[in-house]
N, C-alpha and C positions, 0 to 999 in steps of 0.2 A: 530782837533788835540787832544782837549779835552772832555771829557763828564763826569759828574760827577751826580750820580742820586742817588738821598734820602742818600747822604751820609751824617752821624751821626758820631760823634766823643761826647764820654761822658769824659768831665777831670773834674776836681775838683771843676774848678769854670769856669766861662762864657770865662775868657782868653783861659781857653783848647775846650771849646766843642761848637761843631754845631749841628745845629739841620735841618735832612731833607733838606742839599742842593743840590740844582740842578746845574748846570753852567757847560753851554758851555764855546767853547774856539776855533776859526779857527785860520785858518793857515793863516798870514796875516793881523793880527789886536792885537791894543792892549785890554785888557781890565782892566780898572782900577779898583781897590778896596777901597773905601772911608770909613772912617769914625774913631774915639776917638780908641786909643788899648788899647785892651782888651775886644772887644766882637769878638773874636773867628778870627782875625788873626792868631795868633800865632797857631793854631791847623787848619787852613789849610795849613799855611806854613807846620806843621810839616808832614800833610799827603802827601802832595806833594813833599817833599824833603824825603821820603821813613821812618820818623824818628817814625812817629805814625800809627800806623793801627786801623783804622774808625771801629767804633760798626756795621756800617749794612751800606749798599750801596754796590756802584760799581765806579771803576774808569777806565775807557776806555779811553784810548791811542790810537790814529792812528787804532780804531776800532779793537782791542783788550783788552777783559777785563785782568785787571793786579789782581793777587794774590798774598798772600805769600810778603805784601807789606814792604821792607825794601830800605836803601841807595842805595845799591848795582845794586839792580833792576833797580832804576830811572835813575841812573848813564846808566845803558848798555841802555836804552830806550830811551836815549840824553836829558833828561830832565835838564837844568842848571840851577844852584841855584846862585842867590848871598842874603846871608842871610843877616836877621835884625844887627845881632851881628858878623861883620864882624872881630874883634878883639878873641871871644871869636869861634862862629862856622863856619869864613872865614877860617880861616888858623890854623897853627900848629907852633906857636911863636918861637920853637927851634931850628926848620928846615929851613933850607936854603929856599932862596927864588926860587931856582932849584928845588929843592924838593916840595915845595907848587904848585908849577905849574903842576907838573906832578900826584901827589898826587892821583887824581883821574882817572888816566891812566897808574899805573905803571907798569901792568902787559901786556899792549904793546910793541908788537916784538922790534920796535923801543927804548926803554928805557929799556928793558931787555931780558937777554935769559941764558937758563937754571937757573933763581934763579940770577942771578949775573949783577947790573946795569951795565947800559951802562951810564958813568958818565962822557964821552966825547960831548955823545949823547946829552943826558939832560941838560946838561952847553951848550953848542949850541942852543938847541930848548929857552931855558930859557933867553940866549941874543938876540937871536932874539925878540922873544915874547916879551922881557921888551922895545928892541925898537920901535918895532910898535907900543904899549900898553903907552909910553912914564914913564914907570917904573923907579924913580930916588931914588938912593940912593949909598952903598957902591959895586953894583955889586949884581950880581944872586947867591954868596958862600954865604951870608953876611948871619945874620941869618934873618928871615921876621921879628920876632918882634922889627928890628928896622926901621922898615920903617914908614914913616907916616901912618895919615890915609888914606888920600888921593891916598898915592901909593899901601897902602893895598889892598884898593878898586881895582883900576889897575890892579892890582895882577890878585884878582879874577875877575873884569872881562875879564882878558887875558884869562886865564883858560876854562872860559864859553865858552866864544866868538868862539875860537881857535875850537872849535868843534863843529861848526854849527849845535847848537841843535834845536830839534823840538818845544820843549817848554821850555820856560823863565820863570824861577819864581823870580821876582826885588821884595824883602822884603824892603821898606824903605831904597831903593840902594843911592841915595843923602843926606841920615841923616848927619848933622856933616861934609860935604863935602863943601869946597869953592867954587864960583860962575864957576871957569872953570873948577873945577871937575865933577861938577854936571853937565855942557854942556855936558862933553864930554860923560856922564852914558847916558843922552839923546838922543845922538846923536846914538850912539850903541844900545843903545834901537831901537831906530825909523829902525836904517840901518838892525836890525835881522830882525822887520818887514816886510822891503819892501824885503827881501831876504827868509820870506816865515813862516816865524817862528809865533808862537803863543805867546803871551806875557801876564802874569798875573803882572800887576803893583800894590803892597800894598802899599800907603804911605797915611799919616796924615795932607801932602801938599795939599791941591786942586788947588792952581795954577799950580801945576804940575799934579795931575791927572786930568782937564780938555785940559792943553797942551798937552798932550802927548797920550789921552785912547782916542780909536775908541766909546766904550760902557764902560759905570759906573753902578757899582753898589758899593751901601751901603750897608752896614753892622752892625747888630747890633744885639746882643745877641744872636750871633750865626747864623742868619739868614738871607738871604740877598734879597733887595729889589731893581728891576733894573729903573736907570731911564730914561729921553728921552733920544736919540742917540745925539751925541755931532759932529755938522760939526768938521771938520778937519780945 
C-alpha cells in the first residue's frame, strides 16, 4: 500500500524532521509507531496527511510515486487521516457537524451540483453516518464545536471510515478518550484491517501499540528502528 524510501523531512527541530526513512506499509496489517513526541512524529504525520513536502525521497502509493505533495492529493488517493489534534486539525469548530462530515468530499456529485449544496443531501448522509458512528449530541445542524471530545472523534472517524480508504494514518486516535471510546477507535481500526486497508498507528500508549500493531517500530530522532514481529 505504502513505500516510503530515504524520505527526509528537515524542520526546525527534531519534532519536524526525519532523517532517511524507509517504511513499508501492506495492505492488511497494522503498523505501530512507538516512542516519546517529538522525535519526528509529527513530520510524518504532516507528510502523510499531504501538509509537509519531504527534502528528498519518494512516497509510493498503491505503486505509484506521488508528486506535487499536498491535502488534496492524499484526500483523492483515499488516504484517511484522523489527526493528533482533533479539536484543532479534526474539524472546523463553526461548521455544522454536516458540514464536517462532508468536508472533505464536497465536491461530490452527491452533496453538490453546479456550485450549489445539496443540503437535503448532506443532512441525510450526516444522520445516518452519526447513527452508525453512534455520534451524540444536539443533531448534525448543531455547530461541531460543541460536541465532546469523544463524539469529535466519532465525527472524524465517520468521515474516514465512510470511505473505505487504502491507508490509515491513527495520529494518537485514543488521546483523551474514555475506556469505550477508545474500544470502539480499536475496533475500527482492527475491522479497516481485516477489510484490506493498511494502517499506520502513532501513539505514546504501548499497551495499545503492542494490542493492536501487526509490526513495531520505534522512533527516535527522526529515525526509526524496527523491532521483533509481535504475535497477534
Amino acid at each position: 500500500v505504502l513505500r516510503l524510501k530515504a524520505l527526509s523531512v528537515a524542520g526546525r527541530t527534531q519534532r519536524d524532521s526525519l532523517k532517511d526513512v524507509n517504511l513499508t506499509v501492506l495492505g492488511g496489517e497494522i503498523v505501530g509507531v512507538a516512542g516519546v513526541s517529538g522525535n519526528g512524529q509529527a513530520a510524518l504525520a504532516g507528510v502523510l496527511s499531504g501538509m509537509i513536502t519531504p527534502e528528498s525521497g519518494k512516497i509510493i502509493l498503491e505503486n505509484q510515486e506521488l508528486t506535487q505533495i499536498n491535502p488534496a492529493l492524499m484526500i483523492s488517493k483515499r488516504v484517511g487521516r484522523i489527526p493528533e489534534d482533533r479539536h484543532r486539525d479534526g474539524i472546523v469548530g463553526s461548521m455544522s457537524v454536516a458540514e464536517n462530515m462532508i468536508i472533505e468530499n464536497i465536491n461530490g456529485p452527491e452533496f453538490q451540483k453546479n456550485g450549489l449544496l445539496k443540503r437535503e443531501s448532506i443532512s441525510k448522509y450526516a444522520e445516518a453516518l452519526s447513527k452508525d458512528y453512534d455520534v451524540r449530541g444536539a443533531g448534525s445542524a448543531a455547530r461541531a464545536q460543541l460536541l465532546s471530545g469523544g463524539n469529535i472523534q466519532k465525527l472524524i472517524l465517520a468521515r474516514v471510515f465512510d470511505k473505505k480508504p487504502v491507508l490509515i494514518l491513527a495520529n494518537q486516535p485514543t488521546r483523551g478518550l474514555d475506556m469505550g471510546a477508545a474500544a470502539d477507535v480499536a475496533h475500527r481500526l482492527i475491522e479497516a484491517r481485516s477489510r484490506g486497508a493498511g494502517v499506520i498507528l502513532i501513539s505514546e500508549d504501548l499497551d495499545e501499540i503492542l494490542r493492536l500493531s501487526d509490526r513495531i517500530l520505534v522512533i527516535h530522532d527522526g529515525s526509526f528502528t524496527e523491532t521483533q514481529t509481535h504475535d497477534r
